[in-house]
C-alpha positions in Angstrom: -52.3 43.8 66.5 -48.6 43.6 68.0 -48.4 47.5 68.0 -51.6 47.4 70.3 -50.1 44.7 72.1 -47.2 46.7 73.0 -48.9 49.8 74.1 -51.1 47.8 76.1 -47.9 46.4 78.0 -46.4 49.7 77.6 -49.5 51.6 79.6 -49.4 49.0 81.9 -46.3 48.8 82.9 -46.0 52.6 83.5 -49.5 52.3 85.8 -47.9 49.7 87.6 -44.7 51.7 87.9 -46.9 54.3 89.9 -47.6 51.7 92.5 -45.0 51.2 95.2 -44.9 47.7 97.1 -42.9 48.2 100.9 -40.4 45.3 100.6 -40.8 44.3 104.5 -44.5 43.9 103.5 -43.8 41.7 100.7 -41.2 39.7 101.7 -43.6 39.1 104.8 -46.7 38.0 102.4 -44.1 35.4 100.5 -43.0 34.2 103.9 -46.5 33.6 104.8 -47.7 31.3 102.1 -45.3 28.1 101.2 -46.6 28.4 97.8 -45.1 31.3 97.5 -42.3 30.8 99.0 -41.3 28.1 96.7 -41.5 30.3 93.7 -37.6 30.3 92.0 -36.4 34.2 92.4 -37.3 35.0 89.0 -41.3 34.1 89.3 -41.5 36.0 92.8 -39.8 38.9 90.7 -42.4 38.6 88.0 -45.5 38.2 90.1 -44.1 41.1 92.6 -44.4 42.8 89.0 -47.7 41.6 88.1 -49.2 42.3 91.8 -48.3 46.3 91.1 -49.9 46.4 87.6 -52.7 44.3 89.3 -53.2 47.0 91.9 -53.3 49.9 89.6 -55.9 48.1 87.1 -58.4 46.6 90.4 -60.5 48.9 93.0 -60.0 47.0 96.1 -61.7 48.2 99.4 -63.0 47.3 102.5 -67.0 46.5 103.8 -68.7 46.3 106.6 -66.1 48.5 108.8 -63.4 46.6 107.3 -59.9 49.0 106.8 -57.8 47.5 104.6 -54.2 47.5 105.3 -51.3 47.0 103.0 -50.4 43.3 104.1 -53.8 42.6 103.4 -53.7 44.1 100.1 -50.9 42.4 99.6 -52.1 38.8 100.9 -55.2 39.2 98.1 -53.6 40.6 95.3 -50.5 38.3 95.1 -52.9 35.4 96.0 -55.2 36.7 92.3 -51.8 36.9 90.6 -50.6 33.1 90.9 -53.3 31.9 88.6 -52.0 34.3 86.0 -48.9 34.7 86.2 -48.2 33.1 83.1 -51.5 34.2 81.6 -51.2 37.6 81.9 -53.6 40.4 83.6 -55.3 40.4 80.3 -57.4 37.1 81.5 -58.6 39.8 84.2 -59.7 42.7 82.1 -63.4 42.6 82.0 -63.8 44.0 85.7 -62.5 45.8 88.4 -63.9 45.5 91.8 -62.8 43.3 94.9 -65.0 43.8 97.9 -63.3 43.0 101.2 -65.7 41.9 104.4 -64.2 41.5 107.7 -65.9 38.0 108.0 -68.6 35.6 106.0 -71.3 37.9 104.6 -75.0 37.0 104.0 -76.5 36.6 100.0 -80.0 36.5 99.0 -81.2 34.7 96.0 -84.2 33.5 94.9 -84.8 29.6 93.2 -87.6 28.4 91.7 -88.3 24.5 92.5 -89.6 21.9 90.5 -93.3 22.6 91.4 -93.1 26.3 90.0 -92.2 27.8 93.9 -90.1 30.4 94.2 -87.8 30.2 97.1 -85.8 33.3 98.6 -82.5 32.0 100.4 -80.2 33.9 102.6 -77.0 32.4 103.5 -73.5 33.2 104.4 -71.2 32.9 101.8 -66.7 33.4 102.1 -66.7 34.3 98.5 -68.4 35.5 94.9 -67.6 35.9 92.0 -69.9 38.1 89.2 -69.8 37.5 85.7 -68.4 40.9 85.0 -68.6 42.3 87.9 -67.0 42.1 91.5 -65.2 39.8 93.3 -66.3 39.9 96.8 -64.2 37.9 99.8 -64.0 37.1 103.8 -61.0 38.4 105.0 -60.9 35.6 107.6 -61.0 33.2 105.2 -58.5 34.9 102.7 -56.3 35.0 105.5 -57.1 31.2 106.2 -54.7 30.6 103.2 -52.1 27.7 103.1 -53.6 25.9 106.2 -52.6 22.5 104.6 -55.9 21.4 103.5 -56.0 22.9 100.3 -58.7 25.7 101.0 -57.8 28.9 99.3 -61.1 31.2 98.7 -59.2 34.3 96.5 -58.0 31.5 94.1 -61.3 30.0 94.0 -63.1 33.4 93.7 -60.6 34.0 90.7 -60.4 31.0 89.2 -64.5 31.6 88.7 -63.0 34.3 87.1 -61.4 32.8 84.6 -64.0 30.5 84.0 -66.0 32.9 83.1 -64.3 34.2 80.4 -66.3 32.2 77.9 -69.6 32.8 79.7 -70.9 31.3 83.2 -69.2 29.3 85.5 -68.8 25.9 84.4 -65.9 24.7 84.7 -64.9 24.9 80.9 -62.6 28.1 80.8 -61.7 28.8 77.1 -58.9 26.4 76.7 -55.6 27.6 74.8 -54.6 26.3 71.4 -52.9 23.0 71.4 -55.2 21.7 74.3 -57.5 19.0 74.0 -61.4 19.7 74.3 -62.4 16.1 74.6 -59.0 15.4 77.0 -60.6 18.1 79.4 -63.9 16.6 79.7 -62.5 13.2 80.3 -60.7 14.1 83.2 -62.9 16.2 84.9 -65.7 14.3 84.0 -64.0 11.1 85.5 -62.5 13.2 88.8 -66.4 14.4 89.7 -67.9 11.2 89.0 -65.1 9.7 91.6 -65.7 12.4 94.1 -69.4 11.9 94.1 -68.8 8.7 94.7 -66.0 9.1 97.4 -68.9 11.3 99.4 -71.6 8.9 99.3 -69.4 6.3 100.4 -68.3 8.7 103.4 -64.8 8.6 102.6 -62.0 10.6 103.6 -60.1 12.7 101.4 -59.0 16.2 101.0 -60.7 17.4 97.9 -63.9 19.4 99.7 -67.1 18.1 98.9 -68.5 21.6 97.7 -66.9 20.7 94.9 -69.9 18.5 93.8 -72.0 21.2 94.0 -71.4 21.4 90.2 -68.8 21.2 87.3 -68.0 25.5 88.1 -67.1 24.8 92.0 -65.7 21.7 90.5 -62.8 23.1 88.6 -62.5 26.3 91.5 -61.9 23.8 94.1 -59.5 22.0 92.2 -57.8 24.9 91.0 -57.4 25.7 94.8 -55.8 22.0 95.6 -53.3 22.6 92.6 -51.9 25.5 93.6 -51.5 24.8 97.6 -52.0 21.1 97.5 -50.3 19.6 93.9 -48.7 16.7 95.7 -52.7 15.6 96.8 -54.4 16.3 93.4 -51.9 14.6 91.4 -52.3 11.5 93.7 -55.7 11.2 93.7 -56.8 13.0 90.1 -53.7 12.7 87.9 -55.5 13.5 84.4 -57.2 16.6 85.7 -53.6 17.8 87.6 -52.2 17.5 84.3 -55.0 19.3 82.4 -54.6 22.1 85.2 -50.7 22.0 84.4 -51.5 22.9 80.9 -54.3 25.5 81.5 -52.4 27.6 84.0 -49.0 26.7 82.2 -47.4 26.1 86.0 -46.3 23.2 87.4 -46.5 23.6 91.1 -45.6 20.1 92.2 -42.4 20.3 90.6 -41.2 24.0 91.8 -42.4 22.1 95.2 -40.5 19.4 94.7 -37.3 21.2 93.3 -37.9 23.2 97.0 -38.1 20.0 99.0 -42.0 21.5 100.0 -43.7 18.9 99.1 -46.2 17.6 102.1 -47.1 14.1 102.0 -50.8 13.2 100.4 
């Protein structure tokens, strides 16, 4: 198992070596987003790494008339990478298509109700997520990154991603040895049940309601509050920042706070 462990690193590492990232158009994306920017040198380093193996592994291309230019490529991919960086591409393996669309983009489904009818639906959507298979975005809502509110749709996209590495979405990713099954539910469990209750009592908070829709949007939204918005999730759901802590094995309020970024909640 360790050799194949090292020749998958070792292949890796020589795809990624193909790919060549312009340094202006980096050090623009990290510039761009705060929660980048507070990354110590050594992470920016590692997820600059991770963004080039990422880009030689993923097939990402533009829809609906949409070019694709390198900052954009850039903006997506080293938004993907955070959630991983100290995962490893490996939680990302079991596809490899992101579809790019200039603006929100229509799906049709079909429901059945209660009474047995079936229901087609079209609506606009910013972003999907297929159990193995594409991730599909709005570019103006990838590029709506670190407005201060906490909304991030390529971390949500991609934390449904990770969530459905042990089957559908639902807001139980596999969990890595040492963490606590029944801690996990209690938090989240608790944080929803708050939430729903924050909504019908009309009350203001950051934490977007979609996030009710159910326990898989649950754990994407907060998974997009952790990473741009720590300081707000720890205040108002401090079990499930710290069960997010141990899942993506970053701590993003403190690197914030050893930056002096933290904005207030």
């Amino acid at each position: 198992m360790a050799l194949l462990d090292w020749f998958s690193r070792w292949r890796r590492a020589r795809a990624a070596g193909r790919i060549t990232i312009n340094d202006d158009i980096w050090a623009g994306v990290i510039e761009r987003l705060s929660f980048l920017r507070v990354l110590p040198a050594v992470d920016r380093q590692r997820l600059r790494e991770l963004v080039a193996a990422f880009l030689s592994e993923k097939s990402l291309h533009g829809a609906g008339g949409l070019e694709l230019t390198e900052t954009m490529r850039l903006m997506i991919a080293a938004q993907a990478c955070l959630p991983v960086l100290n995962l490893g591409l490996d939680w990302y393996d079991d596809w490899v298509e992101i579809i790019v669309y200039p603006d929100e983009f229509i799906v049709e489904h079909e429901y059945t109700d209660e009474h047995g009818i079936v229901h087609r639906v079209r609506e606009p959507r910013s972003g999907e997520a297929w159990e193995q298979g594409p991730v599909i975005l709005s570019w103006v809502d990838a590029e709506a990154a670190d407005g201060g509110d906490g909304y991030n749709v390529v971390i949500h996209e991609f934390a449904h991603k990770l969530d459905m590495r042990n089957g559908t979405a639902n807001g139980f990713p596999p969990l890595h040895a040492g963490m606590d099954r029944k801690a996990w539910t209690e938090a989240f469990s608790s944080a929803f049940a708050d939430l729903e209750r924050r909504i019908e009592q009309w009350e203001d908070g950051l934490i977007d309601e979609y996030a009710a829709e159910d326990p898989g949007e649950f754990f994407a939204v907060l998974s997009e509050v952790f990473f741009e918005r720590p300081d707000a999730l720890h205040h108002d759901y401090p079990e499930a920042y710290r069960q997010l802590v141990q899942f993506y094995r970053q701590d993003p309020l403190a690197r914030m706070q050893a930056a002096g970024a933290v904005v207030s909640a």
